[in-house]
C-alpha positions in Angstrom: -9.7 -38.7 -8.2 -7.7 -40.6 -10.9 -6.1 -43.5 -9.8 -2.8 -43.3 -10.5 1.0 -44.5 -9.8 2.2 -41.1 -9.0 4.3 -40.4 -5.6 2.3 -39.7 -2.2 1.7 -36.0 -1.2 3.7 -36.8 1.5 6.1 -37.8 -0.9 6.3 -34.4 -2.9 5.8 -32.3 0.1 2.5 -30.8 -0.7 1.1 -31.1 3.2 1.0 -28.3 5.1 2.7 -29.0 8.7 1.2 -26.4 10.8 4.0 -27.6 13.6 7.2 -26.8 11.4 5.7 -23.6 10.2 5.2 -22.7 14.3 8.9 -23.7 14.9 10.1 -21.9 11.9 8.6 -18.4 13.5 10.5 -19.4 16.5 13.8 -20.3 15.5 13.3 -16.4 13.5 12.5 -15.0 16.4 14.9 -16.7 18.8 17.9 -15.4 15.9 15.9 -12.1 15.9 16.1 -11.7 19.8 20.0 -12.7 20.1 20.7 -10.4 17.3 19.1 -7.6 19.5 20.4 -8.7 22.7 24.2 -8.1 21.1 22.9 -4.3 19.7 22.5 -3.6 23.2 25.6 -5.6 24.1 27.2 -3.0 21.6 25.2 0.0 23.2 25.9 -0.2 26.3 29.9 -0.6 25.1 29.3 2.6 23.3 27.5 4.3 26.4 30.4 3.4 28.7 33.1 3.9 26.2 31.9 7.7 25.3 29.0 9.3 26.8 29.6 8.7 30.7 30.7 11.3 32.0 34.5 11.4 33.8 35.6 8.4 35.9 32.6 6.6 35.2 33.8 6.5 31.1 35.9 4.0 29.5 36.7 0.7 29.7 40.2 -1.2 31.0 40.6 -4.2 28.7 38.6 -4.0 25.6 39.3 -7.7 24.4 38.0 -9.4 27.0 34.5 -7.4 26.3 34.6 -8.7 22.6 35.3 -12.1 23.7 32.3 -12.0 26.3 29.9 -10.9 23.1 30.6 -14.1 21.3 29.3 -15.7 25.1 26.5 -13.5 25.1 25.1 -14.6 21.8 25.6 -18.4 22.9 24.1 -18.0 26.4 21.3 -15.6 25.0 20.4 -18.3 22.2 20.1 -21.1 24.4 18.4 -19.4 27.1 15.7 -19.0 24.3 15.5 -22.2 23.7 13.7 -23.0 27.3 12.1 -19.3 27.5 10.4 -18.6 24.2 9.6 -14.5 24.1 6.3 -15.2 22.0 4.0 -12.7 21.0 0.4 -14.3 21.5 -2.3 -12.9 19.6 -4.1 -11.4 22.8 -1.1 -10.9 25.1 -0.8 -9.2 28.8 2.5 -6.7 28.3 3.2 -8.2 32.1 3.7 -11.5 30.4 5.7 -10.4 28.2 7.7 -8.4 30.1 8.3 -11.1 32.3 9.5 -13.7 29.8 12.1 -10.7 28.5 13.3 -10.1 32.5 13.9 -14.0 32.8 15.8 -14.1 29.9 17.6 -11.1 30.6 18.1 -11.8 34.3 19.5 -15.5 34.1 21.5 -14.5 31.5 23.2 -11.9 33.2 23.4 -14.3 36.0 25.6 -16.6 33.9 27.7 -14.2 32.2 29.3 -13.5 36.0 29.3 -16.8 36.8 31.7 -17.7 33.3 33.4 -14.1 34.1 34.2 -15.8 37.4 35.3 -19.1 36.1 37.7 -17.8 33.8 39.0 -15.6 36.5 37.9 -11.7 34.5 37.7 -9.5 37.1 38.2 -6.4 35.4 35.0 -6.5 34.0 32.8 -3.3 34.4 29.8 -4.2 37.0 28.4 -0.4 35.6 28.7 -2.1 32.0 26.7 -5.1 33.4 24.1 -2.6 34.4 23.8 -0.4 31.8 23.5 -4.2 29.3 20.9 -5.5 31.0 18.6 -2.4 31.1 19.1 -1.5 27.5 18.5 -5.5 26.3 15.4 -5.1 28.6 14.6 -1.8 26.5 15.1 -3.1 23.0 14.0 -6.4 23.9 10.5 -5.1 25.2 10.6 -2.7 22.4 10.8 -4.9 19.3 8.1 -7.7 20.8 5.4 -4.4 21.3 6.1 -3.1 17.5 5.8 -6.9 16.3 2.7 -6.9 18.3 1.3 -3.6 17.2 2.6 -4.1 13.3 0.1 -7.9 14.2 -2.7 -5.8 15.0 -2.3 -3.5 12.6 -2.4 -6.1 9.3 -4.9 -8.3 11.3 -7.8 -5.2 11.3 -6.8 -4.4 7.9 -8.4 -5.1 5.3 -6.0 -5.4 2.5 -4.7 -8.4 4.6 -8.4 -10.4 4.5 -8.5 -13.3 2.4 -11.3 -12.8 0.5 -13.4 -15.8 -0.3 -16.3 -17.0 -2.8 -18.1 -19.9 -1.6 -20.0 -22.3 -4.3 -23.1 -23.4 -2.6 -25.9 -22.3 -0.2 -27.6 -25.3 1.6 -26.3 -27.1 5.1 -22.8 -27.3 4.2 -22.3 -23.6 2.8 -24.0 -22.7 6.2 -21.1 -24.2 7.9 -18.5 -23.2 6.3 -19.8 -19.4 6.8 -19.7 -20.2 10.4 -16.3 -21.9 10.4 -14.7 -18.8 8.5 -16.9 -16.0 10.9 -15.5 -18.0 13.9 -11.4 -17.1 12.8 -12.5 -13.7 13.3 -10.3 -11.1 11.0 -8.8 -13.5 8.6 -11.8 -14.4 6.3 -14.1 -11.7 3.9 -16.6 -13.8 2.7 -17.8 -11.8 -1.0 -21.0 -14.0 -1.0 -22.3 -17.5 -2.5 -23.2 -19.0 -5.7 -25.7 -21.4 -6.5 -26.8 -23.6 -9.1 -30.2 -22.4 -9.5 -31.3 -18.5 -10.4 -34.4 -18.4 -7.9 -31.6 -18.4 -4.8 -30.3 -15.5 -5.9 -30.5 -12.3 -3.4 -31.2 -15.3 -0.5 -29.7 -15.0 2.9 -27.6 -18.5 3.6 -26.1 -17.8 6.8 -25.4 -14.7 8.9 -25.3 -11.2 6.9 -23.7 -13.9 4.2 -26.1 -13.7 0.5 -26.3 -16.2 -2.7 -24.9 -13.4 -4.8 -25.2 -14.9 -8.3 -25.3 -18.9 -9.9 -21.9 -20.9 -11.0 -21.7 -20.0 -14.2 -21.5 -15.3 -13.2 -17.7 -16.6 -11.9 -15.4 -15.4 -14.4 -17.0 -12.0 -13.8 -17.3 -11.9 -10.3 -13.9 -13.0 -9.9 -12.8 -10.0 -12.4 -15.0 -7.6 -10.8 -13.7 -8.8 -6.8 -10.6 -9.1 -5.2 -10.8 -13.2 -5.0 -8.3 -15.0 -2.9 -9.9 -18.3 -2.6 -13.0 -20.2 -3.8 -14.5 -23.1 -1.5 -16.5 -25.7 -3.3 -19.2 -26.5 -0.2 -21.9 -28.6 -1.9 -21.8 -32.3 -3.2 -19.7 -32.5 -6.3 -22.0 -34.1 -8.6 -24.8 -31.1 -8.6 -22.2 -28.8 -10.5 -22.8 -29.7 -14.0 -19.6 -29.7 -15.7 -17.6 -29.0 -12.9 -14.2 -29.4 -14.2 -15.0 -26.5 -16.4 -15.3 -24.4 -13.8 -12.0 -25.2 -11.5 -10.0 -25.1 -15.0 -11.1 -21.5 -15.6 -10.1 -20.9 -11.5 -7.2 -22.5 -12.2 -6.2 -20.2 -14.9 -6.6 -17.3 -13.3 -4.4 -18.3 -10.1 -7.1 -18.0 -7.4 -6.7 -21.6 -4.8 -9.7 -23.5 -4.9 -10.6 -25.2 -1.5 -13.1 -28.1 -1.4 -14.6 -29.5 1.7 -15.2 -33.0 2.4 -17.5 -34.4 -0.1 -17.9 -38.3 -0.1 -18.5 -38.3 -3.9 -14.9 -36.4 -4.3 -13.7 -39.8 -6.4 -16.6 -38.7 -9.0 -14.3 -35.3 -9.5 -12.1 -36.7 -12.9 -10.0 -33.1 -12.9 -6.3 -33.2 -13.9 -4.5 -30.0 -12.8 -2.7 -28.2 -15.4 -0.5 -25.5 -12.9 -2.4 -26.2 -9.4 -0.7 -28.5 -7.3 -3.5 -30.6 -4.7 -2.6 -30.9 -1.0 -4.9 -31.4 1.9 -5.3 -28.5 4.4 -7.0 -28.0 7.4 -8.9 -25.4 8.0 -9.6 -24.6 12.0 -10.1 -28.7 12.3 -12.0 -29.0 8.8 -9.6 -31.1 6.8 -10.1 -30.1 2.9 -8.3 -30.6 -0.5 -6.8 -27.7 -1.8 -5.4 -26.7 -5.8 -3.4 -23.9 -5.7 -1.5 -22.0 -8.5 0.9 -21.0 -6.4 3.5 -22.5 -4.7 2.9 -24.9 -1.5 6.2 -24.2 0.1 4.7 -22.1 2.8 8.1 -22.3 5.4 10.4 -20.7 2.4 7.1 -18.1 1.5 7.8 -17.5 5.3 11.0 -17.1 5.2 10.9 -14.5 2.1 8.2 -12.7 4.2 10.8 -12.2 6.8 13.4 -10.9 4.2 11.5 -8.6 2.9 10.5 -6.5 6.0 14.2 -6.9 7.3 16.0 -5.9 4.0 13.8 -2.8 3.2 14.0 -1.4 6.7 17.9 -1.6 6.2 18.0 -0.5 3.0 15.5 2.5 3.7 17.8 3.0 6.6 21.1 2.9 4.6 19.9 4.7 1.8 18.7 7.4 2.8 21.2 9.8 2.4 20.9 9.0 -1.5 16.9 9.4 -1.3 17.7 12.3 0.2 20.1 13.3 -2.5 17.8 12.3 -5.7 14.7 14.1 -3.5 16.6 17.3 -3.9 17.8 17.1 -7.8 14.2 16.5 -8.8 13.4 19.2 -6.8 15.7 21.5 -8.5 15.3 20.1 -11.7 11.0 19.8 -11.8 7.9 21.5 -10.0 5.9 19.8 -8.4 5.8 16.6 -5.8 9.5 14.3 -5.1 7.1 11.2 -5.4 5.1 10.2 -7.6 1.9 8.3 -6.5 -0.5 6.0 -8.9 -2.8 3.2 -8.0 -1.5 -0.1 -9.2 -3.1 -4.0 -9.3 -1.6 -6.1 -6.3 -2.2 -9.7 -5.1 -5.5 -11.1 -6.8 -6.8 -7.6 -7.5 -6.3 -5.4 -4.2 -5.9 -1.7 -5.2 -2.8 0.0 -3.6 -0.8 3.1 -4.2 3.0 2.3 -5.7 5.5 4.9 -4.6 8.1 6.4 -7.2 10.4 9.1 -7.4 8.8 11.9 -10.2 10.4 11.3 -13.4 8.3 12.8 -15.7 6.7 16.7 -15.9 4.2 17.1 -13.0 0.9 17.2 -15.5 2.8 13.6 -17.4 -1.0 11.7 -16.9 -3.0 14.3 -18.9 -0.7 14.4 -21.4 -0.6 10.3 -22.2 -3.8 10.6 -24.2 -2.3 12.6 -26.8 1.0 10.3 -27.0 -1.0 6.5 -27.4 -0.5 6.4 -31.0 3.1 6.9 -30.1 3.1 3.5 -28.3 5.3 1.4 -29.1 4.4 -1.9 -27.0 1.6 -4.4 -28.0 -1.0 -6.1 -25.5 -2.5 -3.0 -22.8 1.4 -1.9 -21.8 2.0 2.0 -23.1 5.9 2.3 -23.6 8.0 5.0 -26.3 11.7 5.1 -26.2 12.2 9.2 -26.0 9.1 10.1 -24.1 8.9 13.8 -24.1 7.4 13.9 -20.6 10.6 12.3 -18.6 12.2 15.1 -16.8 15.9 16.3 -18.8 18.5 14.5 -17.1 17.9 13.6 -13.6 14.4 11.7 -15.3 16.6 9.7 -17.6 19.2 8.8 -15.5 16.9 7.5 -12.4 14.7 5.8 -15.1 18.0 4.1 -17.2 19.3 2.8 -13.9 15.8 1.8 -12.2 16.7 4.2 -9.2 12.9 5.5 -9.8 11.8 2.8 -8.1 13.2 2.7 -4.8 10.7 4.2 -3.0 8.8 1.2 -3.4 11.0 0.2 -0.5 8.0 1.9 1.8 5.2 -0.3 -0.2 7.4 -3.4 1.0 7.6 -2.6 4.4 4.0 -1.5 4.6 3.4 -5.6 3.2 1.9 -4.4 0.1 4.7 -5.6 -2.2 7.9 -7.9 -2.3 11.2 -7.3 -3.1 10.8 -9.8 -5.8 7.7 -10.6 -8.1 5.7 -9.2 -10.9 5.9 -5.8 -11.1 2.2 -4.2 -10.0 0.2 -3.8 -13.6 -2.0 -0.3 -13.7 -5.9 -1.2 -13.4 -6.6 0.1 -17.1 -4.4 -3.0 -17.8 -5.8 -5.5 -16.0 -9.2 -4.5 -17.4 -7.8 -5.7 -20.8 -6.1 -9.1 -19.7 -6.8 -12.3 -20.9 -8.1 -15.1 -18.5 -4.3 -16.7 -18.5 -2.5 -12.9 -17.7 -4.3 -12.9 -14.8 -2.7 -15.6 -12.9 0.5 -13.5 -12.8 -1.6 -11.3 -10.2 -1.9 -14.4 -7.8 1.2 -13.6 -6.2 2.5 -10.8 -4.2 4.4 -7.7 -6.9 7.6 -6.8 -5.8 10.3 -4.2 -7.1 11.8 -6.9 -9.6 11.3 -9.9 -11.7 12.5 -12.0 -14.7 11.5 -9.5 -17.2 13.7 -6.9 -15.5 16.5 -8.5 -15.5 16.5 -9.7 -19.7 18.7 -8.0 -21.3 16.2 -7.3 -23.9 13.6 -6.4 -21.9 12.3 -3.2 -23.7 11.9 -5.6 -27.2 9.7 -8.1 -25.8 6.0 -8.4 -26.7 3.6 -8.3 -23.6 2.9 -12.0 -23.9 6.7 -12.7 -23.5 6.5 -10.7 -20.7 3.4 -12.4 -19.0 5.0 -15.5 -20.1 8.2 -14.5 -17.9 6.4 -13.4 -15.0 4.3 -16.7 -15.1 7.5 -18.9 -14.9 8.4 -17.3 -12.4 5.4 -18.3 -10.2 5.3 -21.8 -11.5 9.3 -22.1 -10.4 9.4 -19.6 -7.5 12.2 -20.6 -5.0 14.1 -18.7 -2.4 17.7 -19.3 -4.5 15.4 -17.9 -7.8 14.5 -14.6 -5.5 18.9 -14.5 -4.9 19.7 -15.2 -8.6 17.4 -12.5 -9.2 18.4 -9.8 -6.7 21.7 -9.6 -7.6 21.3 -9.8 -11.3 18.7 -6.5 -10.7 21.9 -5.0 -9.2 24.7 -6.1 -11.9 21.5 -4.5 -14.4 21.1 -1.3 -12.6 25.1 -0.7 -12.9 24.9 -1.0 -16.6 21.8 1.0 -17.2 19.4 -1.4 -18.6 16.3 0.5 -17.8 14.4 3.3 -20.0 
């Protein structure tokens, strides 16, 4: 590489630490596990409070039990500090259940003792009872759906990170062998090669030279492409730079394994930011388009699974509500169901309540020379297909999408990113558009929140999406949540 005065990785932050992204999964699950711990706290106040029956109800000094939940949280939280509740890839439910018991039980243990140093004796032992069999209960029952929801995005497929590998000799070989050996994580497409003759060849395992260098741009357009690992020495690619460039550009992380002619490499980034990874031992440089602050992509992860359970939860009575005007208003299906573009290609069905007539597709043909958006985007101010009223209204105030709440909790979307193109679109991008699929779609973006949004030209609107990639940050997701809000109230949308 270049030599140049610039600051250290270490510097800017660009290494991966493996160890803080471990203790940042902790510290979420140890807040997670005290949060639950007081829901039972609260349930079993409830239980004794009103659904005991006779002299077994009620309690005699309620302040003293709302004093003893702040304890609970502290002695709960630093219990958890010595007795992680993990949830191991393989794990024996007896283990488990046995770190949640010790918890449990030595917390218990020193909630009497406090109750007996500060002299509470009118504090129900029945309440006691019914806490620590219902925190055992939750607690056992949140670590099994973690586990299960684990298992479920580890076998799936939509979860795989898909991966091109340039080369087919010795060191192609290996990495085929390194990625078989994480098993589940890695769906290797195939290698390319330099020379045509290897084509259809058999490098390693049920793994095939599947075309030469220069077939990427259409196998990457063709495939659902997460990552592309150089694994052959540098100086055979002819015109190398060429080819990471066009990668680059269309947001898929390049990965290149150690190559001691790496300082023959004269490539200057234009978007991707370098770091060096390891993968399962094999340290590697990586470019990628999209941001390298993996403990705040962590974090958002987290948010959204918590925030659309609650908000599907608290909701409901008004998806309920909107469910039953379409219905009266419309034949046909409450949602509507279409397969959009996701995260470097994958194919999912987005979720939205109905807002047009039920036959709205087979109609579009006859309405394109209506359109009044450039670039592959169809959009006309007074479609004739929205539904009278309830269509307008859920489409001016972006209520239409809430049901997208499910794709977010099924890890298919984010509550904030580019909003999921149609495939008829992406088969018309340019190379640059699409780098705004390299990261997850969500519900809302930039765009959405412009006040001009339905008078911008689809390049100002790739433009917007791709700032937001290049300057993602957790305060951007917050800026941008609550300006989707103040934009719903005023009834932006169309």
């Amino acid at each position: 590489m270049k030599s140049t005065s610039r600051p250290s990785l270490k510097e800017k932050g660009l290494l991966i630490d493996k160890q803080q992204k471990r203790q940042l999964l902790i510290q979420i699950n140890r807040v997670l596990d005290v949060t639950l711990s007081l829901l039972a706290y609260i349930g079993a106040f409830y239980i004794k409070i009103s659904l005991l029956p006779g002299k077994y109800a009620g309690l005699s000094n309620t302040q003293n039990y709302l004093l003893m939940g702040f304890v609970v949280a502290l002695i709960w939280y630093i219990l958890l500090v010595f007795i992680i509740i993990d949830v191991p890839s393989k794990p024996k439910f007896s283990d488990l259940l046995n770190n949640i018991v010790k918890v449990v039980t030595a917390g218990i243990i020193i909630l009497v003792l406090v109750l007996f140093v500060l002299k509470i004796h009118d504090f129900s032992r029945l309440f006691i009872g019914i806490f620590y069999i219902l925190n055992i209960i939750i607690l056992t029952a949140s670590k099994s759906l973690i586990f299960w929801s684990y298992k479920k995005s580890e076998q799936s497929e939509y979860n795989k990170i898909n991966i091109i590998i340039i080369g087919s000799k010795e060191r192609a070989a290996g990495a085929i062998s390194l990625l078989h050996s994480m098993k589940g994580q890695f769906n290797i497409i195939g290698c390319l090669d330099i020379h045509k003759e290897r084509i259809g060849k058999r490098v390693k395992d049920d793994v095939k030279v599947i075309g030469i260098v220069d077939d990427i741009q259409g196998i990457i357009i063709s495939n659902v492409v997460d990552e592309v690992i150089f694994a052959m020495p540098m100086q055979q690619i002819e015109n190398i730079e060429a080819y990471i460039q066009l990668i680059e550009l269309m947001g898929i992380k390049v990965r290149i394994f150690p190559d001691w002619n790496i300082h023959s490499l004269f490539y200057e980034p234009r978007v991707a930011q370098v770091y060096f990874d390891e993968l399962n031992g094999i340290p590697s440089m990586v470019l990628s388009s999209t941001t390298t602050r993996h403990r705040d992509l962590l974090i958002k992860l987290f948010a959204d699974y918590v925030i659309s359970g609650l908000m599907l939860i608290l909701l409901s009575p008004i998806l309920a509500l909107i469910s039953l005007m379409i219905k009266l208003a419309s034949t046909g299906p409450v949602l509507f169901k279409q397969e959009r573009v996701g995260l470097n290609g994958r194919k999912f069905n987005v979720y939205k309540f109905r807002t047009m007539v039920q036959d709205a597709e087979e109609k579009l043909e006859s309405l394109k020379q209506l359109n009044e958006a450039d670039g592959p985007a169809f959009k006309i101010k007074n479609d004739p297909r929205i539904i009278p009223v309830i269509g307008k209204i859920l489409r001016k105030t972006s209520l239409d999408e809430l049901p997208q709440l499910f794709n977010i909790f099924k890890g298919e979307m984010s509550l904030i990113g580019p909003r999921p193109p149609l495939w008829r679109e992406v088969s018309q991008y340019n190379i640059w558009h699409r780098r705004r699929l390299s990261m997850k779609p969500g519900i809302t973006c930039i765009w959405q929140i412009q006040p001009n949004r339905n008078d911008l030209s689809f390049d100002q609107w790739m433009d917007l999406d791709l700032e937001y990639i290049d300057n993602w940050s957790l305060k951007l997701d917050v800026k941008i949540f609550f300006k989707t809000i103040f934009v719903m109230l005023l009834g932006h949308g169309r």
